[in-house]
N, C-alpha and C positions, 0 to 999 in steps of 0.2 A: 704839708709839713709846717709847724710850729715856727712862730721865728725864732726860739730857743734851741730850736731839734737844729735849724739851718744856720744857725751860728757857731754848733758843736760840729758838723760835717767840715771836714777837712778838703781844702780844695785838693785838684790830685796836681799834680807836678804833671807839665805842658812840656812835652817832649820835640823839639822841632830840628827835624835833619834838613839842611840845604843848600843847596849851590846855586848860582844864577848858571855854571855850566853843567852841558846835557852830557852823561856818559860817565860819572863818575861812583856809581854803586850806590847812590842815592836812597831807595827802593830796598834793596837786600840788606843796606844797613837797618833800615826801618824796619823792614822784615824780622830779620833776628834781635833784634833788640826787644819788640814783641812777646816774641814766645820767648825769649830768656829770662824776660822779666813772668809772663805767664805761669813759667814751670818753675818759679819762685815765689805762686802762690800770688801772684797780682795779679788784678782785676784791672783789666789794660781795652781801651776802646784806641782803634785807630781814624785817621783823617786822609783820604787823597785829596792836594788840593791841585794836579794835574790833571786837567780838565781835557787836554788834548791827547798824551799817554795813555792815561790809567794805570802806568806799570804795577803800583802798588797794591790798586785793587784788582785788576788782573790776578795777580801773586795771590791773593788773598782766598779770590774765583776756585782758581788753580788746587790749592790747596783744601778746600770746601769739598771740591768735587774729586777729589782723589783719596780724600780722608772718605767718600763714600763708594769709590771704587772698590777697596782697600779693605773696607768695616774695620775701620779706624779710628779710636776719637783721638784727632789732633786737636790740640790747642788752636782755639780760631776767635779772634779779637770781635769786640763790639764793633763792625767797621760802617765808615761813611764815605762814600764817593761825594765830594761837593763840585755842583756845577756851576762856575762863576760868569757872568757876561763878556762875553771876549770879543766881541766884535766891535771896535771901538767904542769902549763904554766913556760914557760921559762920569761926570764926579758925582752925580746923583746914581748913578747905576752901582757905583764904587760906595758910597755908603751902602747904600740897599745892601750887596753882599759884603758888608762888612758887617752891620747889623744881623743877616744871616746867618752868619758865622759863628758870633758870636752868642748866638741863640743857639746855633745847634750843640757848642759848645758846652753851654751853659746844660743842655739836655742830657747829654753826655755824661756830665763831671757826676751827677749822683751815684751812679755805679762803677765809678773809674779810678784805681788809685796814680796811673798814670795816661795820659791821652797820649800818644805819638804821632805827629803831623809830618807827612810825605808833601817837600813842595814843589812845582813847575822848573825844570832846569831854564830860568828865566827873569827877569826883573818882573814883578807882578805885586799888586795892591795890595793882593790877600796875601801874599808870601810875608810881605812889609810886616802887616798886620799882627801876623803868625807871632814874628820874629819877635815884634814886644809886648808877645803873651809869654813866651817861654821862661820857663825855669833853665832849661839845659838847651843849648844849640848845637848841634853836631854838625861838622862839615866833611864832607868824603872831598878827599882831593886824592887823583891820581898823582902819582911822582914826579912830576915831571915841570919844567918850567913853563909849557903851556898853560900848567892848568894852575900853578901858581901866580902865574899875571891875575887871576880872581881876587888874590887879596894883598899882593903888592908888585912894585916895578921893582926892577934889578939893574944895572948898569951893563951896557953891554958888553965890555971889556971885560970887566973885576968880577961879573955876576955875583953883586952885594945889591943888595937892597939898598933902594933909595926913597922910596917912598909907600904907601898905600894906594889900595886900587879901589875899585867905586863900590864892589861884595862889601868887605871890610869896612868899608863909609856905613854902608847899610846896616851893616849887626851892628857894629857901635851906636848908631843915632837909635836902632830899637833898644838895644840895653837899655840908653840912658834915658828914654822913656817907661822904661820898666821898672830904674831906679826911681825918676821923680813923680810915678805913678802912685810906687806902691813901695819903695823903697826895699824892695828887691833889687841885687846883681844878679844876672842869669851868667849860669856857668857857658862857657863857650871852651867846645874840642874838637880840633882839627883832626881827623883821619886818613895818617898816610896810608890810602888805598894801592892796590897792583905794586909792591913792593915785590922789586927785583931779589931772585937768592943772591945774584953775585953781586957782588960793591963796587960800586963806579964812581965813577967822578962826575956824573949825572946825580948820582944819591945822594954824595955826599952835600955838592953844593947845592941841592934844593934843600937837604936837611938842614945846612948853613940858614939859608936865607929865613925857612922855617922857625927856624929859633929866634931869629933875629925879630922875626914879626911876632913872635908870641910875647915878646917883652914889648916889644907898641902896641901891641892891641891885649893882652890880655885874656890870651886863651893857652887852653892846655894842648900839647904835641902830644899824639898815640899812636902808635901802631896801629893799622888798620887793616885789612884784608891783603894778602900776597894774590897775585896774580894766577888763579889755581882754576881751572875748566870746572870742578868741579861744583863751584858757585853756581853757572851758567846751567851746567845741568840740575839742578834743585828744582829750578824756575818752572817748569814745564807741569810739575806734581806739584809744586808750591811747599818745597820740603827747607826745609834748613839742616845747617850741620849741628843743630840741637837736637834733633827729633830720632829716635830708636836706629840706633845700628843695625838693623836687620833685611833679612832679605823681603820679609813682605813690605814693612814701611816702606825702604829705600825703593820697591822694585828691579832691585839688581843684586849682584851678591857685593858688600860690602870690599870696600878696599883702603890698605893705607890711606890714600886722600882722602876717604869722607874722616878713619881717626885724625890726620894733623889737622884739617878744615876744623873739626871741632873741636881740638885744643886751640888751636887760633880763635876762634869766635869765645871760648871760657874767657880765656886770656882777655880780651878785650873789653867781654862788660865789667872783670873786675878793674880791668887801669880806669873805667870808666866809671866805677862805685856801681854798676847793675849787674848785680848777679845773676848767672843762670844756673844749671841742673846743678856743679858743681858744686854749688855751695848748700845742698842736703835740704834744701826749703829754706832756709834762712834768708834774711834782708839784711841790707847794710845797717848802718844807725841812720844813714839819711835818708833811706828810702822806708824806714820804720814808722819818721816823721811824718812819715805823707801818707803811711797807709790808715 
């Protein structure tokens, strides 16, 4: 390639979902964000960078080999499992795979108009890394005040927020390497995942606190996945609640839950600006920019 042809190629927008905690839809967010963006006509490469899991590329496995049980062609992403040094690596071992990275990266971007990176439910180098590459950072958080200790403290009487937690340190200090790198802001969205149907006083004040930290830190609140079995069962086939309603795809006969699961999942990449099937092939104006 020309250094004229490689100056017209448009980088793809660095998709990065992550939590430092394990267990909060991590994986199935990346998952469907994937094929939503796929079956709107993008050319989408993914990244596991859970070296100990795999859940993502598992998911991935999963779906490969069920789209061949099936004689099916599902949508199935350019993907990379990357193995990082974990054994107590030294800071030479942490460049090496951070150089890695961003080589394979680099290999990637020519046929990608977005990368989506799965990371370690963990504090990790390459996560760091990730973090102030991205365009967009997504976070899954479950409901609940455990899992928002991740990105601030609360008072134990008033359950208000009083401060930020050490996640929150982390995406800020990437951002603002992101800014004085390249003078990009990357967008950052919190995902209230396993939302309860009924309203509590559990909801409300995490939603409180929620708000409260989106105006200190600067990310956007969304709805995220309800609390539905029928997530957990996708995983096995590596199906999402994008992929054909029917009884051969699904391998069962269809039920209300796979239709609400997949107005919930529409509903999401548009508060997110990523469209899926819904929107007829079409892209937003901002993902138009990047293809």
């Amino acid at each position: 390639m020309s250094v004229e042809n490689a100056a017209q190629t448009p980088s793809p927008r660095v998709i990065v979902v992550g939590n430092e905690k394990g267990g909060s839809g991590k994986s199935t967010v990346a998952m469907h964000i994937s094929v939503g963006l796929m079956k709107s006509r993008q050319r989408v490469a993914t990244i596991d960078l859970d070296s100990r899991q795999k859940t993502f590329t598992h998911y991935i496995e999963n779906r490969h080999a069920w789209a061949q049980h099936i004689s099916c062609d599902l949508e199935i992403p350019n993907h990379l499992y990357f193995v990082e040094n974990m054994d107590h690596p030294t800071a030479t071992d942490e460049a090496a795979d951070g150089d890695a990275l961003r080589d394979a990266i680099g290999s990637l971007a020519g046929n990608s108009n977005f990368i989506v990176i799965d990371t370690p439910g963990r504090n990790s180098y390459l996560g760091r890394l990730v973090l102030s590459m991205a365009d967009l950072v997504i976070t899954p958080l479950n409901d609940s005040f455990v899992d928002l200790d991740v990105l601030g403290t609360v008072d134990r009487e008033t359950l208000r927020v009083t401060g930020t937690s050490n996640y929150a340190q982390v995406v800020e200090e990437a951002r603002q390497q992101r800014r004085l790198r390249d003078n990009v802001t990357a967008d950052w969205i919190v995902l209230r995942n396993r939302l309860s149907m009924l309203a509590s006083r559990n909801t409300r004040c995490v939603g409180e606190g929620l708000q409260e930290l989106s105006q200190r830190l600067n990310f956007r609140c969304v709805e995220g996945l309800a609390e539905r079995v029928i997530f957990r069962e996708f995983y096995p086939r590596g199906l999402t609640a994008l992929d054909a309603l029917d009884e051969t795809t699904l391998g069962t006969r269809p039920t209300m839950s796979h239709v609400t699961a997949r107005l919930e999942i529409e509903n999401l990449l548009k508060a997110m600006s990523l469209r899926g099937p819904a929107a007829s092939g079409e892209v937003t104006e901002r993902n138009r920019d990047a293809a």
